[in-house]
N, C-alpha and C positions, 0 to 999 in steps of 0.2 A: 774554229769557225762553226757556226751554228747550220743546220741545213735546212735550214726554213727560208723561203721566198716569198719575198714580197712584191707581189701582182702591181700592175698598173691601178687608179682609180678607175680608168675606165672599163675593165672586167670585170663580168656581172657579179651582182652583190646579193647576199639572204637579204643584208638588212644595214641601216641606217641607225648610229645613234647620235640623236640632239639633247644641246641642254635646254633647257629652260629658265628664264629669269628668273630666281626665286626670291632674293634677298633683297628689301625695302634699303640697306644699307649701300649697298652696291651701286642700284639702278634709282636714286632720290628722286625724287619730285615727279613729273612726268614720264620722266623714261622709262619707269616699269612697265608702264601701260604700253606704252608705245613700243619698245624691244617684245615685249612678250605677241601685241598683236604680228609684229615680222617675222617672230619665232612660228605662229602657228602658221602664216601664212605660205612662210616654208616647207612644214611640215603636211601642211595638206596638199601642196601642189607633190610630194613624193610619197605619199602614203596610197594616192590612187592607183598607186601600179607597184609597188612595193612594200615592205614592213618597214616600219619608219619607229623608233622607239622617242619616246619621250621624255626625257628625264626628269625630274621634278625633285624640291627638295625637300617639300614638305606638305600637308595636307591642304591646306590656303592654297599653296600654287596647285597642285591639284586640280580642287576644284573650280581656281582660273583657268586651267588649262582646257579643265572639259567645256566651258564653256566658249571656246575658241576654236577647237579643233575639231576636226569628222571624227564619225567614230574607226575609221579605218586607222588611227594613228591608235599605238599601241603607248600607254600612261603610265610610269614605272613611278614609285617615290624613293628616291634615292638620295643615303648621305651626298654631298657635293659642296664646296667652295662658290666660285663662281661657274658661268656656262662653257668654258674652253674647253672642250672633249676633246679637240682633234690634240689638246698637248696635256694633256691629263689621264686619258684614258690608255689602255694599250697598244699596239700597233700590230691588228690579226695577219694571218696569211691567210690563204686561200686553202684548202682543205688538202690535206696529202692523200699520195695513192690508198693508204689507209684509211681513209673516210674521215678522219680527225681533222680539225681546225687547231691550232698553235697559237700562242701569241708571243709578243716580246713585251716588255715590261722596264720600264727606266725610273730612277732616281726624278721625281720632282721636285722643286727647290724654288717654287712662287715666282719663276723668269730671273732667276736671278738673284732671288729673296727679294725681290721689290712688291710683288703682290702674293703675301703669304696667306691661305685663307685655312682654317679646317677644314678637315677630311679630303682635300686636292690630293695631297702626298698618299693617299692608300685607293683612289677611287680605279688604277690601274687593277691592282690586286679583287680588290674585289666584284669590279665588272667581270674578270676571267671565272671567278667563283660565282657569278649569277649567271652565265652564261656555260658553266661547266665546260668549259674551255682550258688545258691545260697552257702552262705559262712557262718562258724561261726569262728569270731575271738579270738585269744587268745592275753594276752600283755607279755606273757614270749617272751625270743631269746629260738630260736629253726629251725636247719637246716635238711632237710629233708634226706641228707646222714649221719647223725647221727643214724639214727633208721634204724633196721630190724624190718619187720614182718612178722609173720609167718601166719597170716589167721584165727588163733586160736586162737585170745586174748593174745599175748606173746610178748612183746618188745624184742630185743636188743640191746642194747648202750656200750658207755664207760665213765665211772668213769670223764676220763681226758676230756673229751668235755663236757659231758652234767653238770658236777659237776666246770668245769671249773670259776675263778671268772671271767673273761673276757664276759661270758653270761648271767647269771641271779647269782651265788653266791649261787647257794642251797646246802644244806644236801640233802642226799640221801634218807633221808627219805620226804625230800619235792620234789624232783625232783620223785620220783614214784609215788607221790600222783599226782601231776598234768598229768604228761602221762597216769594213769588212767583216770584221769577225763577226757582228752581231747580225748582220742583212747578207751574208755569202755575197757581196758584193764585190763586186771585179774591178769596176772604173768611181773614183768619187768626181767630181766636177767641181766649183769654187767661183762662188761672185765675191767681191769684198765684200760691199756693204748691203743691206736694206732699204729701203723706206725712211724718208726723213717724220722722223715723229713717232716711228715706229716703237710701241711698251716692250717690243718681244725682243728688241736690240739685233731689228733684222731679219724676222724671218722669210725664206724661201718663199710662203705662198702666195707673199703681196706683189711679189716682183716677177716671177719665171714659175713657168709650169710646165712642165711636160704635156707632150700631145703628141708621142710617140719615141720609136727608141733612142732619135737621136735630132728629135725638134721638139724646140722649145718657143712657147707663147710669152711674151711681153711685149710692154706697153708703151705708148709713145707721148710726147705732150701734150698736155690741154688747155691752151690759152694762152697768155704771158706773166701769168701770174701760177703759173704750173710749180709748185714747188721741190717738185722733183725733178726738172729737165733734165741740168745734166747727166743728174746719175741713168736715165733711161738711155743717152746713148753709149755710156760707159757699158752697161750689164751689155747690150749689143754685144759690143767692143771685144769683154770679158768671153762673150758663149761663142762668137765665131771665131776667134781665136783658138780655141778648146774643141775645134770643129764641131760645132754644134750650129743647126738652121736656125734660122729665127721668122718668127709670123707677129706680126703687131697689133697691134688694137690701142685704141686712143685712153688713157687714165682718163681718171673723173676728173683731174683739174685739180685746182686750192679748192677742198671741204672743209669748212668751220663748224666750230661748237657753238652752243647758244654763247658762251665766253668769249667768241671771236678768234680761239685758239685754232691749228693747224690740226687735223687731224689724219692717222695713214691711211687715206681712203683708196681702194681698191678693186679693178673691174675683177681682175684676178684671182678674188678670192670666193670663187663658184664654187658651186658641189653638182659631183657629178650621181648620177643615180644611175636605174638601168633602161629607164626609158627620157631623164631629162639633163638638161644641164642647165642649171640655174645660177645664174651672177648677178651681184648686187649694182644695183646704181643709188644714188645720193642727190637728193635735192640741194638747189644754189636758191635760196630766196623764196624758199617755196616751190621751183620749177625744176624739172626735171631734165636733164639735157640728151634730148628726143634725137639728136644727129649720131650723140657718142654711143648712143641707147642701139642705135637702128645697126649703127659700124659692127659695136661688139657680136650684136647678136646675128651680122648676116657671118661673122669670122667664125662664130663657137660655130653654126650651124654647119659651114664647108670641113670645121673641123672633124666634128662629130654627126656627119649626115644622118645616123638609124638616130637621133636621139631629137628631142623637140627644146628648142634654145629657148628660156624664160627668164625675164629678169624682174628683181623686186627690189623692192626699197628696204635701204639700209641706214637709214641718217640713228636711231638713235641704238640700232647695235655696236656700231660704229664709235660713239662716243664712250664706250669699256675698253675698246681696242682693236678691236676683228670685226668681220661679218661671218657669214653662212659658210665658208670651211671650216675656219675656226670653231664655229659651238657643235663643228662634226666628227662623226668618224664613221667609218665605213667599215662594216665583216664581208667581204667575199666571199662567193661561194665554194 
């Protein structure tokens, strides 16, 4: 077992890393413009009170970037695949009594080898080598929007991702041996499934979050055409069972592509900073739905009183797969 701990998100952080849209291949037509203006829009609302990194792939985005963002947001050009940092990147701790910061380090494998891009599989490795960050590696697949933590020695995942054969092929009982071993973890937790429509085959940040040692935040219907109902009273179901609280907030509903397609949209998938929490919402038609807007943000705010609730628009990050957890990752301090 490794003796490194890994802090809650809401413990203060040096610094914030995002990615940036970089590839014309990726994001076609329109939605470069349109994910890159949400990407800075993100970026500037946590670079006023913190270090907020940039990622960028290449010189072009670059200098889209600078023309988008404050100059308080820090502009790195870095190899990189696509924007998913919070499952590509490494997973720091918070600094040890020795003044060092840590990190862990996992096998990526494109979610499964569904989306394999260059340089994703080594951007773990060498973000620890630009950040002079010592690393310890593991040789399981393992994505970092897979896991909650709560700060207290408590995982939580799902069944269908981490247990998936597309990753590593564990039992359950082998996949919490290793999460012990690798996070000095005490307790793991277990939803089945995901998000319907979900690329990541499931992961933890669309559906349950942590917001303390032993509550958790998920989401409730929105509409009749809500494509996820049942599963939102299941995960219930699944957390108080597992004696875990639960606090709700209303999902965004059915979110479509310009295709008319399903997509896993999610209020859930916020970033938390040290002075904000920022969650996405999603235009229906053009419109933004101003009731589930006002719900989420008076819930984050009882959640996280010192911090100021914001929310932004997410429609064409959203169509890659994720929002604003997803393209992040956080260093604690």
């Amino acid at each position: 077992m490794t003796d490194i701990k890994i802090h809650s998100e809401w413990c203060p952080q040096d610094a914030i890393i995002i990615g940036f849209p970089s590839h014309h291949s990726l994001w076609p037509g329109h939605l470069l413009a349109s994910a890159r203006q949400e990407v800075a829009s993100l970026c500037n609302a946590i670079a006023s009170s913190q270090t907020c990194y940039l990622m960028v792939a290449n010189q072009a985005s670059e200098a889209a970037a600078k023309k988008l963002v404050s100059r308080d947001v820090d502009i790195i050009i870095f190899d990189f695949g696509d924007i998913w940092f919070r499952d590509i990147a490494p997973i720091f701790s918070a600094a040890s009594k020795q003044g060092a910061k840590q990190a862990l380090r996992f096998r990526h494998n494109g979610w499964g080898e569904k989306y394999c891009y260059e340089h994703d599989d080594t951007v773990a490795l060498r973000l620890c080598e630009h950040f002079n960050v010592d690393s310890t590696s593991f040789a399981f697949v393992l994505e970092g929007g897979a896991l909650e933590h709560n700060g207290a020695g408590a995982i939580l995942t799902t069944r269908q991702c981490l247990l998936h054969k597309n990753r590593n092929g564990w039992s359950e009982s082998k996949a919490e041996a290793e999460l012990k071993n690798a996070f000095s973890a005490e307790k793991i937790y277990w939803l089945n499934q995901g998000l319907a429509f979900d690329h990541t085959d499931g992961h933890i940040d669309n559906i349950a979050r942590f917001v303390g040692p032993s509550s958790v935040l998920i989401q409730t219907p929105n509409g009749a055409t809500d494509p996820n109902t049942p599963l939102y009273q299941q995960i219930e179901n699944e957390l108080k069972a597992q004696g875990l609280s639960c606090l709700k907030m209303p999902s965004p509903g059915r979110i479509l592509d310009d295709d008319g397609e399903v997509m896993p949209a999610s209020h859930l998938n916020y970033i938390i900073s040290n002075e904000r929490v920022i969650f996405p919402h999603y235009l229906k038609n053009g419109r933004a739905d101003n009731k589930a807007i006002q719900h989420c943000t008076e819930l984050l705010q009882q959640v996280f009183p010192s911090r100021t609730v914001l929310s932004l628009p997410s429609n064409a990050l959203l169509t890659g797969g994720g929002s604003f957890h997803c393209i992040s990752q956080h260093i604690p301090t």
